[in-house]
DRENKOLMI-659962 format. One line per field, with one value per atom (N, C-alpha, C): residue in three letters; x, y, z; atom name. Coordinates in Angstrom, 3 decimals. Layout:
N
residu <- [Ala ...]
east <- [X ...]
north <- [Y ...]
up <- [Z ...]
atome <- [CA ...]
This chain:
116
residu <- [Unk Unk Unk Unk Unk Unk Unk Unk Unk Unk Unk Unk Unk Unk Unk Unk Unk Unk Unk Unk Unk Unk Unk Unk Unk Unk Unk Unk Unk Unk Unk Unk Unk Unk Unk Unk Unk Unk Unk Unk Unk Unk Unk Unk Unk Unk Unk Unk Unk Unk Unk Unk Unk Unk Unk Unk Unk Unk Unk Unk Unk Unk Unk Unk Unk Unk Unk Unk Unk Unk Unk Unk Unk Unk Unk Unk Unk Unk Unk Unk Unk Unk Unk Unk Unk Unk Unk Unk Unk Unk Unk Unk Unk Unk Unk Unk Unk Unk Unk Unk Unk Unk Unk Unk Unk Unk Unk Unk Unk Unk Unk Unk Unk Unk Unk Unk Unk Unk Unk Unk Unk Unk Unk Unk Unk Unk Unk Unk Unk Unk Unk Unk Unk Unk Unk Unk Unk Unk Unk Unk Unk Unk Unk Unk Unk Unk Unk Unk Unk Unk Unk Unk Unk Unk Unk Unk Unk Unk Unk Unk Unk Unk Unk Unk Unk Unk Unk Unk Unk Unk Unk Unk Unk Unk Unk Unk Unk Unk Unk Unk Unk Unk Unk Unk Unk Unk Unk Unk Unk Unk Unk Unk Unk Unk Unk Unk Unk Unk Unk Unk Unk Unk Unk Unk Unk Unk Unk Unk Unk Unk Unk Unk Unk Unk Unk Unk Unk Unk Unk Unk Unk Unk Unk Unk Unk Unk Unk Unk Unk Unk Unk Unk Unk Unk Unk Unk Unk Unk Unk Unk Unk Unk Unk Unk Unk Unk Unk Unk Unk Unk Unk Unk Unk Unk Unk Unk Unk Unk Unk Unk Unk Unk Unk Unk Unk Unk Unk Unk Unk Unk Unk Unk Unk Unk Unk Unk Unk Unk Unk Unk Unk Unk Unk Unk Unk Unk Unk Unk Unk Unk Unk Unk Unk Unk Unk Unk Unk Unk Unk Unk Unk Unk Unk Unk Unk Unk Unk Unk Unk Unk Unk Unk Unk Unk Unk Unk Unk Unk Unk Unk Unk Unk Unk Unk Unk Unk Unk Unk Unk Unk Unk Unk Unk Unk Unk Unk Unk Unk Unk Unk Unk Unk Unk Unk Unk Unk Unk Unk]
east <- [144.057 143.018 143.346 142.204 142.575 143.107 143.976 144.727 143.704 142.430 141.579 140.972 140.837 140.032 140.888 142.091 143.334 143.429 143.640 143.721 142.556 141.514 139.929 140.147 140.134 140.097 140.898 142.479 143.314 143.174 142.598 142.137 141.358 140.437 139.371 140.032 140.554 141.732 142.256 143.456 144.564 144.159 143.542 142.937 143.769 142.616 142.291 144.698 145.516 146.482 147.605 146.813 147.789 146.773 148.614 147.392 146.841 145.788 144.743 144.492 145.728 146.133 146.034 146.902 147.121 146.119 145.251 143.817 143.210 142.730 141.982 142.548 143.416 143.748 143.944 144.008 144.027 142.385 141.572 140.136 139.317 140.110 139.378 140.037 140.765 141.612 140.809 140.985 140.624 139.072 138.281 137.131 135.976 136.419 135.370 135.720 136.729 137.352 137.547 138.127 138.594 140.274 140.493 141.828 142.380 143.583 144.770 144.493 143.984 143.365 142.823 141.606 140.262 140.431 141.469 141.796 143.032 143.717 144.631 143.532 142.510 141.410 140.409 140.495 139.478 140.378 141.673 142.330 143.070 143.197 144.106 145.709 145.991 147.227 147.487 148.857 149.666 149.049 149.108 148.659 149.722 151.062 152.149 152.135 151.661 151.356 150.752 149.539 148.600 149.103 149.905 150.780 151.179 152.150 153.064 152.290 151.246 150.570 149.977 148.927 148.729 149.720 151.224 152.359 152.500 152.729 152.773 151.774 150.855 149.691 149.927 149.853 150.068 150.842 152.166 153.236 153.004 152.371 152.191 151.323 149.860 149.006 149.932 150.550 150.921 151.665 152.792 153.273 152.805 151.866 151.192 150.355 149.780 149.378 150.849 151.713 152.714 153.271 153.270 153.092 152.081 151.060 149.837 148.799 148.583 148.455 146.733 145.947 144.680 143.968 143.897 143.330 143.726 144.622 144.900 144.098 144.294 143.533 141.779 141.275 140.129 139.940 140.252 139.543 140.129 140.636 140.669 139.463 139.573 138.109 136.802 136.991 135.458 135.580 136.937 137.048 136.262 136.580 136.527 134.894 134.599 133.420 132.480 132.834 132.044 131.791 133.071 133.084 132.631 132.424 131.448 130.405 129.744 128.343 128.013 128.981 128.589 128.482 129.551 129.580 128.296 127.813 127.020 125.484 125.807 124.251 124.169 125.569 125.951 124.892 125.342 125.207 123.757 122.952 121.962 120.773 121.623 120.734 120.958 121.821 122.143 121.563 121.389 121.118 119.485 119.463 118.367 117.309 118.395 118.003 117.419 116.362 115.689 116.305 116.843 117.708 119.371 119.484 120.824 120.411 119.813 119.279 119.132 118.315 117.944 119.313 120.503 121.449 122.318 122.572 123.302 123.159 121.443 120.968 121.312 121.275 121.780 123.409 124.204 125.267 125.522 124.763 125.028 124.732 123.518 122.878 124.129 124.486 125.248 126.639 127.141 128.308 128.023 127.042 126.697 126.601 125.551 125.394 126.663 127.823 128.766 130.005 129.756 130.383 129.730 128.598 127.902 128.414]
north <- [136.005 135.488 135.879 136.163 136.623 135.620 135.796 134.555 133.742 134.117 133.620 132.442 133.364 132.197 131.068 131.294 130.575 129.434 129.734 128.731 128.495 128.397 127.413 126.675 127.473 125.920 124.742 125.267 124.465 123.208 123.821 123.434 122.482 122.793 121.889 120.738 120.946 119.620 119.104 119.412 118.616 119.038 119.000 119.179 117.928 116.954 115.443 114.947 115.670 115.489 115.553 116.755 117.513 116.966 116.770 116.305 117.048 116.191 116.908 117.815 118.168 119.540 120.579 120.094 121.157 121.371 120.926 121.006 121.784 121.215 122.062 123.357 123.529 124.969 126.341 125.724 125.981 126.291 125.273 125.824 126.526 126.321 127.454 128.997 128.884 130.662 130.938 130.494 130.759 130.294 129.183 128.772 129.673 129.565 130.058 131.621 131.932 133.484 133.902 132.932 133.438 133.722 134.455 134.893 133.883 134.157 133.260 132.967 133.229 133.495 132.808 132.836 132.153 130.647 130.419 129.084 128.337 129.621 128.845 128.259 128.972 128.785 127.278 127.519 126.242 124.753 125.115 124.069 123.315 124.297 124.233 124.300 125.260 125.362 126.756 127.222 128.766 129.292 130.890 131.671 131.233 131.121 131.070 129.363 128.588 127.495 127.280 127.741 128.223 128.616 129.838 130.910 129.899 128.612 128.125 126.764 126.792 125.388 125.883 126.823 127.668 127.930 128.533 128.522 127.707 126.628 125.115 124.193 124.393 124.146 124.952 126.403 127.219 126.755 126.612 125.961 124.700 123.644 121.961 122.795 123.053 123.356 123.659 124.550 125.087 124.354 123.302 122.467 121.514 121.339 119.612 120.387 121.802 122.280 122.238 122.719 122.907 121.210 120.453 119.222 118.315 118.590 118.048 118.918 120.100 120.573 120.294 120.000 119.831 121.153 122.271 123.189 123.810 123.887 124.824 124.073 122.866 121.780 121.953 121.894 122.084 123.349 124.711 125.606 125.829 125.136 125.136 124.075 123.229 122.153 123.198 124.135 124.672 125.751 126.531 127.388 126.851 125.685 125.021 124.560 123.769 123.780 125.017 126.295 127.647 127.831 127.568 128.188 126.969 125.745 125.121 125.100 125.943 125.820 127.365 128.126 129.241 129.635 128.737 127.883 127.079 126.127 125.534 126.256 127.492 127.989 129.029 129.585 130.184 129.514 128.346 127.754 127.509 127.317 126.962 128.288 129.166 129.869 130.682 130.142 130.719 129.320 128.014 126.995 127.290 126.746 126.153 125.411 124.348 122.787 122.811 122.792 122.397 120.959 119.979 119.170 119.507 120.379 120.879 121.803 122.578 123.160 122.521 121.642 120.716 119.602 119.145 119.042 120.066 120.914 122.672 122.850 122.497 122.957 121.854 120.547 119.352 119.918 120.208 119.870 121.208 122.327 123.352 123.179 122.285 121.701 121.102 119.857 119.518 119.637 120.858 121.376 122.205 122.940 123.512 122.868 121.522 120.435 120.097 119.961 119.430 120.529 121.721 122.834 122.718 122.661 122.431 122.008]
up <- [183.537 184.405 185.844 186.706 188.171 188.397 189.871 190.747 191.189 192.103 192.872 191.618 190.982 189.487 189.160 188.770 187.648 189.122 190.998 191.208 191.996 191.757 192.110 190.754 189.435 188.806 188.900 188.840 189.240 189.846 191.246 191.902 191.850 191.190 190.676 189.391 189.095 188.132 189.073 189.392 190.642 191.856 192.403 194.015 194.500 193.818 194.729 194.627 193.607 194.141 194.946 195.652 196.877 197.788 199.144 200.496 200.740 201.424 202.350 202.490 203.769 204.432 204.003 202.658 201.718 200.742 200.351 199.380 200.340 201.758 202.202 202.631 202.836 202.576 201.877 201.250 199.382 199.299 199.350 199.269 199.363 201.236 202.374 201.798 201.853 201.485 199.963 198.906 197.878 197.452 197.648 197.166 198.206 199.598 200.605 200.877 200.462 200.528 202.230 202.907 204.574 204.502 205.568 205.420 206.287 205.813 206.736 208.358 209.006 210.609 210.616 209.638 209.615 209.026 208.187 207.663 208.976 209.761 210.733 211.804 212.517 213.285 213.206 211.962 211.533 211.331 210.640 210.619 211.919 212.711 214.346 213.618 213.115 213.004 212.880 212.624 212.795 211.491 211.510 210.654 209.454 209.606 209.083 208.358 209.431 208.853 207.514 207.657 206.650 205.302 205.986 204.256 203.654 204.373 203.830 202.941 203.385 202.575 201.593 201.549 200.564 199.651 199.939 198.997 198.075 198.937 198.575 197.320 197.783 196.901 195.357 195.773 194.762 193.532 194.422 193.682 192.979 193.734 193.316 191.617 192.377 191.061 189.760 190.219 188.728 188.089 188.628 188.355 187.550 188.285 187.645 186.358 185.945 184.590 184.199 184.552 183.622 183.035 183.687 183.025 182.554 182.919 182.805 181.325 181.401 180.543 180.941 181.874 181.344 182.001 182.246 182.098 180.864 180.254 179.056 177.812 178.230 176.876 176.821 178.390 178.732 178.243 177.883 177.607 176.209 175.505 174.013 173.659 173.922 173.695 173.853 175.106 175.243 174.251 173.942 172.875 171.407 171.506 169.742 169.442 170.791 170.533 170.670 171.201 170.914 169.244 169.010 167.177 166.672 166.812 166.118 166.379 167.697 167.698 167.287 166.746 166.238 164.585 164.077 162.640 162.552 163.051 163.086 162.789 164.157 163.502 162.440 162.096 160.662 159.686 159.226 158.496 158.630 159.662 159.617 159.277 159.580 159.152 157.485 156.895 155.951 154.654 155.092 154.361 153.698 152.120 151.761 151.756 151.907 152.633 153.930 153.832 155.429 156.272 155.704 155.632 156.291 155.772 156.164 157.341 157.477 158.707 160.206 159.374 161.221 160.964 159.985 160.500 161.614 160.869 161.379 162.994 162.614 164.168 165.301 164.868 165.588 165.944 165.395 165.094 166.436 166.070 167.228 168.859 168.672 169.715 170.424 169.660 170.804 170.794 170.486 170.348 171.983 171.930 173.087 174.619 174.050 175.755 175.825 175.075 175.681 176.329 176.282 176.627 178.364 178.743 179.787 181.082]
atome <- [N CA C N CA C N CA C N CA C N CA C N CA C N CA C N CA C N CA C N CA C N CA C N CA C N CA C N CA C N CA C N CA C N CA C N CA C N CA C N CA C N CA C N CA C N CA C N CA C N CA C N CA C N CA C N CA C N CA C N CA C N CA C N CA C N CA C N CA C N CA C N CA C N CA C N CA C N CA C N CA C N CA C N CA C N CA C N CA C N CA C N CA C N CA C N CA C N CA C N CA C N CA C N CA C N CA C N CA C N CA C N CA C N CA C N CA C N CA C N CA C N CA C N CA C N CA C N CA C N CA C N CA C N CA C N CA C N CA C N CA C N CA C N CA C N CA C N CA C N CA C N CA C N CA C N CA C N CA C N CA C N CA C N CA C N CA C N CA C N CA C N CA C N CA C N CA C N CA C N CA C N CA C N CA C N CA C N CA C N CA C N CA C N CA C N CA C N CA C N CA C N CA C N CA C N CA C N CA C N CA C N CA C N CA C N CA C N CA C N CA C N CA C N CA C N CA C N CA C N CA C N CA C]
């Protein structure tokens, strides 16, 4: 997975647990795509400042997946429910039972809204 990607989601899991400072920095560099200048400028602090919270963050994120585990869990759940809403319409279209069909098709339905 790209870096920019692997930490916006991150991000988006453990944000709200890194300070402030450091979330919004993290954001600005990676969610809004400004460079180090543009995140020292806006924040009122050193370019270097910046690198180092960004570092920081970098570091926390990966941490708290590496113990936390809920992005890796989150995209096996969305993995699993793909193949049951793809099983699902297997089946539905391969069934007799009109019965079993508009089960199949339920069953794909909301295998899908909950991927959403």
């Amino acid at each position: 997975m790209e870096k920019n990607i692997e930490i916006s989601l991150l991000l988006d899991f453990y944000g709200e647990l890194l300070k402030p400072a450091v979330r919004d920095a993290v954001d600005l560099y990676y969610n809004d795509d400004l460079s180090l200048s543009e995140v020292a400028d806006q924040c009122g602090i050193t370019r270097q400042g910046v690198r180092d919270s960004v570092k920081r963050g970098e570091a926390q994120l990966y941490a708290f997946e590496k113990k936390l585990g809920l992005q890796k869990r989150f995209n096996e759940l969305e993995a699993g429910l793909s193949e049951i809403e793809a099983l699902a319409g297997s089946i539905a279209e391969q069934a007799d039972n009109d019965n079993i069909k508009a089960i199949a098709r339920d069953i794909a339905s909301r295998a899908g809204a909950l991927k959403e």
